[in-house]
SEDRENTOR-842683 format. One record per residue (C-alpha): residue number from 0; z, x, y; chain. Coordinates in steps of 0.001 Angstrom, whole numbers. Example, Ala and Ser with C-alpha at 12.3 -4.5 7.8 and 13.67 -1.06 7.14 Angstrom:
% residues 2
R pos       z       x       y unit
R   0    7800   12300   -4500    A
R   1    7140   13670   -1060    A
//
This chain:
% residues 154
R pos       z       x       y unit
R   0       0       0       0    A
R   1   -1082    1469    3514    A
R   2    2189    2107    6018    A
R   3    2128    -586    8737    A
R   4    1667    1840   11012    A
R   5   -1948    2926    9764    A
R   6   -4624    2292   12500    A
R   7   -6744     -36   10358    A
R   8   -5645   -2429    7301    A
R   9   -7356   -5099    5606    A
R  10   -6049   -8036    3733    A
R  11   -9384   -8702     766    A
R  12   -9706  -10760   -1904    A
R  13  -10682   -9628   -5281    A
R  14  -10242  -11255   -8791    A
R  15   -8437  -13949   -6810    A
R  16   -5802  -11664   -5964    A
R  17   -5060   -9873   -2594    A
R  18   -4787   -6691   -1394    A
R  19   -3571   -4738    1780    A
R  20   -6281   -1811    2183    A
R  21   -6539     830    4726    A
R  22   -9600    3462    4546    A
R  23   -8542    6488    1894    A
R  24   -6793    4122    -411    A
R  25   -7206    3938   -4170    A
R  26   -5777     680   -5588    A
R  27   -6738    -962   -9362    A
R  28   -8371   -4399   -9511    A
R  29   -9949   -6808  -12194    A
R  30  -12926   -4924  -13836    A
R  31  -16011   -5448  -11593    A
R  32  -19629   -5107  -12581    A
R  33  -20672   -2010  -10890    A
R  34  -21144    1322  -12241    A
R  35  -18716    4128  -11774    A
R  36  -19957    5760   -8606    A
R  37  -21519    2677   -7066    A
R  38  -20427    1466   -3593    A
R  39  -19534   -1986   -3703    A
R  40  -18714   -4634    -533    A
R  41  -16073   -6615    -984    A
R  42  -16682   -9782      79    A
R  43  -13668  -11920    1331    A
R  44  -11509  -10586    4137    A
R  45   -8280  -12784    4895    A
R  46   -7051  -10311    7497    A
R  47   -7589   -7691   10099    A
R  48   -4854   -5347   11638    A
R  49   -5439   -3301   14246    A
R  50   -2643   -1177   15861    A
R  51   -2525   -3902   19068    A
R  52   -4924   -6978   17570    A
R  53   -4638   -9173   14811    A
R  54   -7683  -11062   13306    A
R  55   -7027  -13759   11181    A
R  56   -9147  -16102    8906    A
R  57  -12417  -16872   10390    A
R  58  -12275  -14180   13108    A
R  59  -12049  -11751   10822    A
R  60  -14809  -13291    8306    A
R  61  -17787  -10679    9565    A
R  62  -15421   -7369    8883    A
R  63  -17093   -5608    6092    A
R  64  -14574   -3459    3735    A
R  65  -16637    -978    1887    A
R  66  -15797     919   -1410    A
R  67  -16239    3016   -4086    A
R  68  -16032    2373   -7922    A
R  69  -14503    5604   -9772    A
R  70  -14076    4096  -13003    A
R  71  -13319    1394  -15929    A
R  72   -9912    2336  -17086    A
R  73   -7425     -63  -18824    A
R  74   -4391   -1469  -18553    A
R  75    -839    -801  -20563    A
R  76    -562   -3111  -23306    A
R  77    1521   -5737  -23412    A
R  78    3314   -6610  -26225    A
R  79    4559  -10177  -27344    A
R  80    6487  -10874  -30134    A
R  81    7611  -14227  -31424    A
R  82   10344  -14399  -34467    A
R  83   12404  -17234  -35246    A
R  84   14972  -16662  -37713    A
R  85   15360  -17872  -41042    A
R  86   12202  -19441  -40784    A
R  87    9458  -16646  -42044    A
R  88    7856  -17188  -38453    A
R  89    6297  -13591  -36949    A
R  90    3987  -13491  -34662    A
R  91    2732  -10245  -33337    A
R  92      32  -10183  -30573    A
R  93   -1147   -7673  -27540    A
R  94   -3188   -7602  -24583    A
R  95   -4963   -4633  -22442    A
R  96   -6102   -5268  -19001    A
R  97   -9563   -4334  -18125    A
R  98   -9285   -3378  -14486    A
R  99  -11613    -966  -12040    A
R 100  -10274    2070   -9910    A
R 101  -11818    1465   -6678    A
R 102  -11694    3899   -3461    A
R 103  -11847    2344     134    A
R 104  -14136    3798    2640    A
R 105  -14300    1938    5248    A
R 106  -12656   -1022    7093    A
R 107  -14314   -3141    9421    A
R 108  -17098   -1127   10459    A
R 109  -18684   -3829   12397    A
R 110  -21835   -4882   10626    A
R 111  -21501   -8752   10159    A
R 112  -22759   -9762    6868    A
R 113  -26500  -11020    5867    A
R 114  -25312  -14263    5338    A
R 115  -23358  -15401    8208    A
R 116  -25173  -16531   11141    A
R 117  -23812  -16012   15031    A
R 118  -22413  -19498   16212    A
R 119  -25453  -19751   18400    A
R 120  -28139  -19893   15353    A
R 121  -25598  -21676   13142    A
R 122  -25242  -25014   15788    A
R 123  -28748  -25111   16224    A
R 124  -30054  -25046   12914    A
R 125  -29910  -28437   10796    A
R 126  -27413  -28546    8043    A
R 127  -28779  -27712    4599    A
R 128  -30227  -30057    2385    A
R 129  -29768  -30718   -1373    A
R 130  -33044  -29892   -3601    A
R 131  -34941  -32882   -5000    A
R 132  -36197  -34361   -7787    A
R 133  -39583  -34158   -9117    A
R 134  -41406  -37400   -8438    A
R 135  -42239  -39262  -12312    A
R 136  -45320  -38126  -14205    A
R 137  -48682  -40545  -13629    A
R 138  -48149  -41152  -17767    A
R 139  -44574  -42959  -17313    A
R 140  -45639  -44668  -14271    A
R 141  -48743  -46287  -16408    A
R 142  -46260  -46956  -19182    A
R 143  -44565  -49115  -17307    A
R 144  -47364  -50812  -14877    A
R 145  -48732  -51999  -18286    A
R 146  -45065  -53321  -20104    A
R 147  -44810  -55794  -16252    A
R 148  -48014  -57185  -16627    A
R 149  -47858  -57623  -20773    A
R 150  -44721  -59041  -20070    A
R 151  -46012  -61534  -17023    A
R 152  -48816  -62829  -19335    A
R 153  -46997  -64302  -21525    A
//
């Protein structure tokens, strides 16, 4: 965890969990997809500190923190055991974490992300729209022109 008094810190998501980063540090996180060596974004920042400003939430939504993975290792295993006496009931099981070692470069450096717009572009623009469906083949449409009028003539 970065001293309070570091000049730059960063509160990011990752694996659902969060994190208090500062550039330099080296923390462990869920396992991520990238290679070992890769530099990796990570995506959701919940918080900026500065040495005099704060950024919160949606102010602090365009701050880029950028790192590096260094590797794949694993967790310590964790051992649970379940016995109840008297009662031939043992049950042995364990668990490893897979996690990533990732190294922080840099916090906030003040590129705003591809996919955020400025609030100018973003009131202007319409909202999005949901994808439609294909209109019915000419075949199903015939199908059923023909079953009305079979079923008028009679």
């Amino acid at each position: 965890m970065p001293a309070p008094s570091a000049s730059l810190t960063a509160v990011v998501v990752s694996g659902g969990k969060q994190y208090r980063v500062a550039t330099g540090d080296r923390i462990l996180v869920d396992r991520l997809t990238a290679e070992p060596g890769s530099e990796i974004a990570l995506g959701k920042v919940l918080m900026v500190a500065d040495s005099d400003s704060l950024k919160l939430a949606a102010e602090a939504a365009g701050v880029v923190v950028k790192a590096r993975v260094l590797g794949h290792p694993r967790g310590p295993k964790i051992d649970v055991l379940r016995y109840k006496s008297k009662k031939r009931v043992r049950v042995h099981r364990g668990a490893r974490a897979d996690l990533s070692a990732i190294e922080i470069l840099s916090v906030g450096s003040g590129e705003e992300r591809s996919d955020e717009r400025s609030g100018a572009e973003a009131s202007s623009a319409p909202p999005p729209t949901r994808a439609r469906r294909s209109p019915k083949s000419a075949a199903a449409t015939e199908v059923t022109a023909s079953t009305e009028e079979d079923s008028d003539g009679s």
